[in-house]
C-alpha positions in Angstrom: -13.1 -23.1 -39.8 -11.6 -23.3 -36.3 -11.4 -26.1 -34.3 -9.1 -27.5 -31.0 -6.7 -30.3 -30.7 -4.3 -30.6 -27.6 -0.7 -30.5 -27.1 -0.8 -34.4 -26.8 -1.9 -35.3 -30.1 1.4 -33.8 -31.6 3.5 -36.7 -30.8 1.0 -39.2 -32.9 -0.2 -39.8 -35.6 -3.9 -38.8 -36.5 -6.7 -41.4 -37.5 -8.1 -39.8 -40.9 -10.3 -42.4 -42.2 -13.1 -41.9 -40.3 -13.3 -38.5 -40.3 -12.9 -37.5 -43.7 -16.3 -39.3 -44.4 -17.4 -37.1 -42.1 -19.0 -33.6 -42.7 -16.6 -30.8 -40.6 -18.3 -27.8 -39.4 -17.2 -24.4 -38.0 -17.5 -24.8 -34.2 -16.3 -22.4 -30.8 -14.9 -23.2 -28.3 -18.6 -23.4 -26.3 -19.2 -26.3 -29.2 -16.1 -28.1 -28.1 -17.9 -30.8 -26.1 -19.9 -31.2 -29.7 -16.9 -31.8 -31.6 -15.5 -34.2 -29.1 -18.6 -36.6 -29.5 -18.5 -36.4 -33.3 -15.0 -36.9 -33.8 -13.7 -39.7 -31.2 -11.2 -40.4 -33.3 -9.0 -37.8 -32.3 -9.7 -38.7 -28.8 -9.6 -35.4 -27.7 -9.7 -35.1 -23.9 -12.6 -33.7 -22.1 -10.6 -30.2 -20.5 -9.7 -27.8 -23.0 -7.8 -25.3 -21.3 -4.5 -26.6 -22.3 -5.5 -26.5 -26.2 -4.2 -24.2 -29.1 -6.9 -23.1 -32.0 -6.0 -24.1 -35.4 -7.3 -22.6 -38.8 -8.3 -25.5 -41.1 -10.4 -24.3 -44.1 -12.5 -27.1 -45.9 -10.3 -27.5 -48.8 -7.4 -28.3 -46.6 -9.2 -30.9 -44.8 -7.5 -33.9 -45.5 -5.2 -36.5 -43.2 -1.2 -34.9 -44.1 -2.6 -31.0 -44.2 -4.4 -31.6 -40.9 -2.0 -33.9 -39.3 0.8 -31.1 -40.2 -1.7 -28.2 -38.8 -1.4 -30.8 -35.0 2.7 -30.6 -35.1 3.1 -27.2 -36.2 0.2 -25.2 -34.7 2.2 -22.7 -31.6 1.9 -23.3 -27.9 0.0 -21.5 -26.0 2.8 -18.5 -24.2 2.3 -16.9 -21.0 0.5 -13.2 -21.7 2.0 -10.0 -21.8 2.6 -7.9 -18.5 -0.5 -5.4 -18.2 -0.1 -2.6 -19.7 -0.9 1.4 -18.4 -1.9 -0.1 -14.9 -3.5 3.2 -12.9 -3.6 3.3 -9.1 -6.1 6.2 -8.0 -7.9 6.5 -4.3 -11.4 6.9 -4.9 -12.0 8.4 -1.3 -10.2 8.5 2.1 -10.0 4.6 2.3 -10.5 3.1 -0.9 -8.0 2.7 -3.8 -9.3 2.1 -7.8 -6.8 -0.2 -10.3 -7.5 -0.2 -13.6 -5.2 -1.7 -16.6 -5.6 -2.6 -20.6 -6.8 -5.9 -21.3 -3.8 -8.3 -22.4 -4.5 -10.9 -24.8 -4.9 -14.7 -24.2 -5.0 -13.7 -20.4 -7.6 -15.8 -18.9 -7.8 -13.6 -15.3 -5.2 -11.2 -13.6 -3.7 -10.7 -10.5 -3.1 -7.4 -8.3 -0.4 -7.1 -5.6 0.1 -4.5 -2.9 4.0 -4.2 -1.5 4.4 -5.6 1.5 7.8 -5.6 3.7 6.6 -8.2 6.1 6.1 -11.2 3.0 8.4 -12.8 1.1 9.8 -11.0 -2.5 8.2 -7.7 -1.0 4.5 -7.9 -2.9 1.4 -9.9 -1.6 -1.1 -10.6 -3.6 -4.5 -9.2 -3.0 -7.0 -10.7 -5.7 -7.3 -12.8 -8.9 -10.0 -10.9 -10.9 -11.5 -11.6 -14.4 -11.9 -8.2 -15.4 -9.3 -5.2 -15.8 -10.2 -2.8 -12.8 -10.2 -3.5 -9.3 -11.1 -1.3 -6.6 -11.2 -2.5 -2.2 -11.8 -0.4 0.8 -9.9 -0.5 4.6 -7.0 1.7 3.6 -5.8 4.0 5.9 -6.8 8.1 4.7 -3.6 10.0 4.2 -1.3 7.3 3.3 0.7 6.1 0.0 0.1 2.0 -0.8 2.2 0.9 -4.0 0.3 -1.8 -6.5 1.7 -3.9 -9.2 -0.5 -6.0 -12.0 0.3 -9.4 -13.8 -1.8 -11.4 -16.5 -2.2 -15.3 -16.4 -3.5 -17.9 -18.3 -3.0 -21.9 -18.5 0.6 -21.2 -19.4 1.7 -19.1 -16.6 1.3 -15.9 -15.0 3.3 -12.7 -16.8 5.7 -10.5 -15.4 4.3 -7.6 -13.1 3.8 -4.5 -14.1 5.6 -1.0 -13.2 4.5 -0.5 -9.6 2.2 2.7 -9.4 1.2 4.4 -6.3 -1.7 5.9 -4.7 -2.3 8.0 -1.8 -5.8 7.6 0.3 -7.6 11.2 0.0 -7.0 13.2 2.9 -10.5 15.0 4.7 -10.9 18.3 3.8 -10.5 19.5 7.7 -8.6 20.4 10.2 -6.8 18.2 12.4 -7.7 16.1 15.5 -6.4 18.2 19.0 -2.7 16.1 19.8 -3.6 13.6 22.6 -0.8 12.5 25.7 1.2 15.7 26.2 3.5 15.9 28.6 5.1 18.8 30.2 8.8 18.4 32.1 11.2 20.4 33.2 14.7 18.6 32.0 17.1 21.2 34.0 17.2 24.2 36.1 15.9 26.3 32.7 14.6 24.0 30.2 11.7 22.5 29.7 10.8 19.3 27.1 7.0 19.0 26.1 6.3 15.4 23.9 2.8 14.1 22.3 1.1 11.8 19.8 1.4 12.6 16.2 -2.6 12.9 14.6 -3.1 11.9 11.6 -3.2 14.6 8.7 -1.2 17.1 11.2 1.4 18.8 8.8 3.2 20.7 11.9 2.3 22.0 15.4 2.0 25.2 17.0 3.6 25.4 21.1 2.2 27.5 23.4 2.6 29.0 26.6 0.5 30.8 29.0 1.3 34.8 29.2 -1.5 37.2 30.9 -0.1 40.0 28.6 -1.1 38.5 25.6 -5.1 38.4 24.3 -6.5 34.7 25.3 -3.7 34.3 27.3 -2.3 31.6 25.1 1.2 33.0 23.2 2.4 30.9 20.5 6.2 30.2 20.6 7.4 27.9 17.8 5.5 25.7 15.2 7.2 22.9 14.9 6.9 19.2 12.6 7.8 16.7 15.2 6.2 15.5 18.3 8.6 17.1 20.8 9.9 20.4 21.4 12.7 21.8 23.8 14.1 25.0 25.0 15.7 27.2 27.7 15.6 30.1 29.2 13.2 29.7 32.4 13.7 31.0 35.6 14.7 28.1 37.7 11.8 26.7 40.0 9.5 28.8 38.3 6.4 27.2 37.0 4.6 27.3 33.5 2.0 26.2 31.7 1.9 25.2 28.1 -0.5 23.7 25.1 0.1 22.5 21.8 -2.1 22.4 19.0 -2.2 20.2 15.3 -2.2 22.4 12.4 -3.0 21.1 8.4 -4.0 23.5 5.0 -7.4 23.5 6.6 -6.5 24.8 9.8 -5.7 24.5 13.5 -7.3 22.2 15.8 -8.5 23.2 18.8 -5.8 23.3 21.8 -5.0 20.2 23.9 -5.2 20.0 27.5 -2.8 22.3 30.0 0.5 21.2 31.2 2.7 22.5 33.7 6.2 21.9 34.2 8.3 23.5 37.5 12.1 24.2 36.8 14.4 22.2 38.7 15.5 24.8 41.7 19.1 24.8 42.4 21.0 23.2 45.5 20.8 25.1 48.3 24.3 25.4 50.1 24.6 23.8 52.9 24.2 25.3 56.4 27.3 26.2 58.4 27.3 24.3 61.9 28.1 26.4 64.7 31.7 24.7 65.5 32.5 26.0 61.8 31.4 29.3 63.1 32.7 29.1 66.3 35.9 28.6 64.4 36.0 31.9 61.6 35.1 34.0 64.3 38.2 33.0 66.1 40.2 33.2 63.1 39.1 36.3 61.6 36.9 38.3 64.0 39.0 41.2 66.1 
């Protein structure tokens, strides 16, 4: 049969008398509260979350053997760390956990790292079952996850962190917002804008009536920025950028024109400097 005692009774000794007229039944843990009314000698306490089970067969049901099952029965132990934890995203914002089930573990708890708390991993839920899925992640980004397994003793270590990344859409990329255009010297010219989400690099261009569309592309590039020379100074030209992914090219951002920086002028000479070579050099 199986029945509970606490950790407390361990340290006394057990009041047999009474209970050895009585008849002892096979009970659960559901029955406890049963088994508590029936036996008050014991005085076992109403919460049994802090209690070990014991195997006591009928035959061994007297005072010594049962008294000796109390001292020597083992404490409950924290559970074992979860074990082959999976981290999958289920769609462009929602991640799916899933782990074994780890004995004596009562619930578990799932962390996401986190640079901004202390120890580096914040915890996101205490669940009862082994899976766990939530929403409001951000499509196209990586989110690491760890797992641990508690019961009344404790909570166990955590698991080997496992990664997901959110799905990424299946289409192109948004048109790059906030370009700028700027000339940076007599000959160069600096264009800048946002990064978009998904973008895997983007394509420069500049305007050229020779070309078909009038649009000719001069660099893909995997920043935000892009420089170079070779412009006529104070000439003026226009340029666009576009974001491009595996499923192609967004549509072109807005124009933007940037005039080279002309050169000083010299200055003009004053007619007393003139005055003055034509009497020094002029026959």
């Amino acid at each position: 049969m199986k029945t509970l005692f606490p950790q407390s009774v361990k340290t006394r000794p057990l009041r047999m008398e009474p209970l050895e007229e009585r008849q002892m039944l096979s009970v659960s843990a559901a029955e406890f509260g049963a088994v508590r009314s029936q036996y008050p000698d014991l005085n076992l306490p109403a919460n049994i979350s802090d209690y070990n089970v014991i195997e006591i067969t009928a035959s061994q049901l007297t005072a010594t053997n049962l008294q000796n099952a109390v001292n020597t029965a083992a404490p409950l132990t924290v559970s074992d760390t979860p074990a082959n934890v999976t981290a999958a995203a289920v769609s462009t914002k929602t991640v799916l956990l899933t782990w074994d089930a780890v004995a004596n573990a009562e619930s578990y708890k799932v962390y996401c790292y986190d640079s901004t708390v202390a120890g580096g991993w914040r915890l996101l839920a205490n669940v009862a079952g082994t899976s766990w899925t939530q929403g409001g992640y951000t499509p196209g980004a990586t989110y690491a996850f760890r797992v641990s397994a508690v019961n009344a003793a404790g909570e166990s270590a955590l698991s080997p962190t496992v990664k997901a990344t959110m799905v990424m859409p299946a289409l192109p990329p948004a048109t790059p917002t906030n370009f700028v255009a700027g000339a940076v010297n007599t000959k160069t010219v600096l264009l800048t804008w946002d990064a978009v989400p998904w973008a895997e690099s983007y394509n420069v261009y500049c305007y050229d009536s020779t070309v078909a569309g009038g649009w000719r592309l001069l660099a893909n590039v995997t920043g935000t920025s892009w420089t170079q020379g070779g412009y006529t100074p104070g000439g003026t030209y226009a340029f666009r950028v576009s974001a491009v992914n595996t499923y192609g090219v967004s549509p072109l951002s807005e124009t933007k024109k940037a005039t080279m920086i002309a050169p000083p002028l010299a200055a003009p000479m004053t007619q007393a400097l003139l005055s003055y070579l034509n009497e020094e050099f002029l026959i």
